[in-house]
Structures are given as C-alpha cells and as structure tokens.
N, C-alpha and C positions, 0 to 999 in steps of 0.2 A: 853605089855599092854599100853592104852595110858592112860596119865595122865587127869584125872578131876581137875579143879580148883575152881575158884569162889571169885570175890575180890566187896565188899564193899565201897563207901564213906563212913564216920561213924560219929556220932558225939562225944563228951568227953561222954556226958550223955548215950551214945549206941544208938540212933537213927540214923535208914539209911532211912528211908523213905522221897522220897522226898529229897534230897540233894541241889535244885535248893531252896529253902526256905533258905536254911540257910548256904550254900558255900562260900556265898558271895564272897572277893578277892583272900581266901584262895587256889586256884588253881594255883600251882604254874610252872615252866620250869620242875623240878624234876619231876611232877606229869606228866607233857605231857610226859616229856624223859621214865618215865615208861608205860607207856602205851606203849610208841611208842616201848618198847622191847617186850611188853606181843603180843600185834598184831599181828605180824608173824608166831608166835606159833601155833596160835589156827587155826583149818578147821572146829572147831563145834560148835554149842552155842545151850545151852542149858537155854529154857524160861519157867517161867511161867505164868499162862492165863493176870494175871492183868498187869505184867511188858510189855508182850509180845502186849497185848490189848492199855494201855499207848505208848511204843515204833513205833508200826504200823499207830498210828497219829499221831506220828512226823518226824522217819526220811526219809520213803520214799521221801519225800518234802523238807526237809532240807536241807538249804543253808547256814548254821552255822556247823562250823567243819564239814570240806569237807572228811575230811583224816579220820575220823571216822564213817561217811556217808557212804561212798565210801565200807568200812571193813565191818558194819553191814549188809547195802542194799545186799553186793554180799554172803554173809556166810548163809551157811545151816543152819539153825536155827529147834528144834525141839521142841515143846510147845506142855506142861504139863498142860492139861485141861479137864474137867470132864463134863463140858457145850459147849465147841464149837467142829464145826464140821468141817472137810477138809476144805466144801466151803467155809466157816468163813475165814477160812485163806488165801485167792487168793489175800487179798488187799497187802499183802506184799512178795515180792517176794520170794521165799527159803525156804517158811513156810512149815514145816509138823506139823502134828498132832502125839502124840505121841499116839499111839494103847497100849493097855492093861496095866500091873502095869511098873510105871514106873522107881521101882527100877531095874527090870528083862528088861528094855528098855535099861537104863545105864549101866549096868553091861554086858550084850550082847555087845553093844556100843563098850564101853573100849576094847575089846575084837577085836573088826576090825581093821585093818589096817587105821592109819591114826596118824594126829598130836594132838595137844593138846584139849580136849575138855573143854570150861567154861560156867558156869554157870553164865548169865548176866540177869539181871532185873527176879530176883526170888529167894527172903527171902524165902519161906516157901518150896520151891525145895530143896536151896541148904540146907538149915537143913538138908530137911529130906532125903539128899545123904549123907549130914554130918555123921547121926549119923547112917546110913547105913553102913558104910564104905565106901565108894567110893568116897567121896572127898580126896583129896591129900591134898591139900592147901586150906587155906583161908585167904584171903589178906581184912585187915581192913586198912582202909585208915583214922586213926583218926583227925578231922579237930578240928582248936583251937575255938571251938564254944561250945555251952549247947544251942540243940535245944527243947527241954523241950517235948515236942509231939511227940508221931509219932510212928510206927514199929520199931521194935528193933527185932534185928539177931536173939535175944535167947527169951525165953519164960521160966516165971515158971515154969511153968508141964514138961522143961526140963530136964535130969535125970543131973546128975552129973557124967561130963567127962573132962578127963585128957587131956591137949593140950601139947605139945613139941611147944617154940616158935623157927621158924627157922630160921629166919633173923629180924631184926628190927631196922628202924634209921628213922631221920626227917629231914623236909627238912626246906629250907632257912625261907620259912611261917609260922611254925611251923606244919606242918600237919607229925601226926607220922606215918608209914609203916610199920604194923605187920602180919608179913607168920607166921600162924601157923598151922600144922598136927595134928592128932591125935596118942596121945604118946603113943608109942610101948608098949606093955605089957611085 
C-alpha cells in the first residue's frame, strides 16, 4: 500500500495559510535539504480547489525555484473540487479532477501500484484524509514567527485525536520539524 503524507509550513500561533506573509528569512539549507529528500518519493500530489487554483497561477511560469518547478509542473496532480470541471483544469499540465467521494478516490489510490502519494496546497483535504485514516504522516514545519491571522491545520468542531509524534528536531533558524501519525490504538 502506498504511503499518503502531507507536510505544512506552520506558524508558532498554528497558522499555515499563506506562509509567503510571514517566512520571511526563516527558510533555511535544512529546510531545502528536506525537501530535497521528500521529492523523490512522491509520483502523486494530491490538491485542493483553492491551493490547486492559487498554484496553477504561479508555477507553470515560474522562474524562481526551478528544482521545485521542474517537480510540480511534471507530477500528476489530482484536485479535490466540488465547482470545477476537467476543462478548468487544462491551464496546468497533469491536472485531473477527482470524480466522486474523495475519501473512496484516496483509498482506491493507495491501493495502486506506485510511490508515495502528498497532499500539497490543501488544509481542508488533508484533514479530512487526516481524520479518515489515510494519512500516514503529517509534517509541520513550525516557523519562529506568530503570524496572528490566517487558516490553521485544525479546527474547533475538530474531534479529539491522539497523535504518536515520530520524529522531531530544528534546524540552524530555529524552524521546528514535527512527523506526526495517528497513534495506534
């Protein structure tokens, strides 16, 4: 079965929304050297509408982080939307639309032959694979800011759930690095 992931910028206060607001120097060589291990992994990416809508005007054209360009632009990408249609999605190459419920899309997914699948540019996706089961990992990338505004991972009306943390450490910036699973019962 392949692995689902899903990793976060974060702020101290829980806000990932918008990371380009409040990142500022904090992006540090640890941060690219991670990436640069999770990239190989992955053959799938999993969007949703807003992230994937946001995304599609920018990196098709982007000439900043080429090596990330280069990863997005070519990857199958499968976006999770309830308003757009196939043809919506022709601006960006690799785009599908996900058909029907998208827990029973992912779950099928995992099930195919292939390498790692993540969840990139979609809060309300990855919850709700979170709390589905089917995410493995979740990687918050806590930055040493207090971005006061903005979307945040978890929600109120969230239930109350047990995390296993399974790796964690910081880097030279101070940005912390926490995997955490959903802890075995």
């Amino acid at each position: 079965m392949r692995k689902l992931t899903a990793g976060f910028f974060h702020s101290v206060d829980g806000v990932i929304e918008s990371p380009n607001l409040w990142q500022f120097d904090a992006f540090d060589d640890e941060l690219g050297a991670l990436l640069g291990e999770i990239m190989p992994r992955i053959d799938t990416v999993l969007m949703g509408r807003i992230g994937w809508q946001e995304w599609a005007g920018y990196w098709p054209t982007a000439s900043a982080d080429a090596d990330f360009g280069a990863f997005i632009n070519n990857m199958p990408k499968y976006v999770a939307s309830r308003t757009l249609k196939q043809d919506d999605l022709a601006i960006w190459q690799n785009s599908t639309l996900i058909e029907g419920d998208v827990v029973d899309f992912v779950r099928d997914l995992k099930n195919q032959p292939g390498g790692e699948i993540a969840v990139m540019a979609g809060v309300s996706l990855a919850r709700k694979l979170f709390f589905a089961g089917l995410l493995e990992e979740l990687t918050l990338i806590t930055h040493p800011v207090v971005a006061g505004a903005g979307k945040r991972m978890f929600e109120p009306t969230d239930p109350v759930t047990r995390l296993e943390l399974k790796k964690s450490y910081s880097t030279s910036k101070g940005n912390v690095i926490s995997v955490y699973g959903l802890k075995p019962e």
